[in-house]
N, C-alpha and C positions, 0 to 999 in steps of 0.2 A: 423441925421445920422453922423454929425461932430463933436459930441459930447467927441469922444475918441480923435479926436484932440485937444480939448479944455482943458479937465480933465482929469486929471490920479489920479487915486488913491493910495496909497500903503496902505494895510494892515498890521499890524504887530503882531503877534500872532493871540487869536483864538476869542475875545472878540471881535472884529471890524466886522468880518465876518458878522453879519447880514446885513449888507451896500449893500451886494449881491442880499441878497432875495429883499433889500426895492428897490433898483436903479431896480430891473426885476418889483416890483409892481407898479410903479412910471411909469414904459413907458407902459406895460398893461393897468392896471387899468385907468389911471388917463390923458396916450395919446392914448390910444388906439393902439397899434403894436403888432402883433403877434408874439408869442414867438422867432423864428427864428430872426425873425429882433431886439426885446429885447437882448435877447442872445448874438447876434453880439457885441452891443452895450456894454455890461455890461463887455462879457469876455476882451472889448480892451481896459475897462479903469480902470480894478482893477489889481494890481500887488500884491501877499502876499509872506512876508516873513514869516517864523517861526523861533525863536531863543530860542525855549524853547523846552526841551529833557525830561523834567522832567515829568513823566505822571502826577503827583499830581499840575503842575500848568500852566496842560493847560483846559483852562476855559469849564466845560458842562453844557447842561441846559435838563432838561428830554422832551421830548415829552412831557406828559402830560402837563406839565408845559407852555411849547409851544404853544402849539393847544389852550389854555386855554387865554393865553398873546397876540398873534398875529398868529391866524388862517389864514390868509391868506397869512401869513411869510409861513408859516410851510407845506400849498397846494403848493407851487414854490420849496420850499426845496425840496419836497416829490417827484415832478414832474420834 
C-alpha cells in the first residue's frame, strides 16, 4: 500500500500508457487486491503529461489488435 510513496511514474505521451493496465494486472493478478485497493495504488503513482497536439502522432493500436496481443490488457482497459 506504500507503494505510491516509493514510485512515481510520469508518462509522457500516449505510447507509455499501457504501464497502467500492466501495474492494475500486476497487483490483481499476480498479488491478489481487488480493484478498489489496485486502483488506489495505480492512480497515486502514474502522472501523464501529453505534449503532442497533432492528431496524426498521437500513438493508436485497434481493439482488435489488442484483445489479440494482450487480453487481459484490454479486460482492465474495458473495465
Amino acid at each position: 500500500n506504500d507503494f505510491p510513496e516509493k514510485v512515481a511514474v510520469q508518462l509522457n505521451d500516449t505510447h507509455p500508457t499501457l504501464g497502467i493496465s500492466e501495474l492494475m494486472r500486476q497487483l490483481m493478478d499476480l498479488e491478489g487486491m481487488a480493484w478498489d485497493e489496485a486502483w488506489k495504488i495505480v492512480y497515486n503513482t502514474f502522472g501523464y503529461t501529453n505534449h503532442t497536439v497533432m492528431p496524426e502522432a498521437l500513438e493508436k493500436w485497434s481493439v482488435p489488435l489488442m484483445s489479440h496481443l494482450l487480453p487481459r490488457h484490454i479486460q482492465i482497459i474495458f473495465e
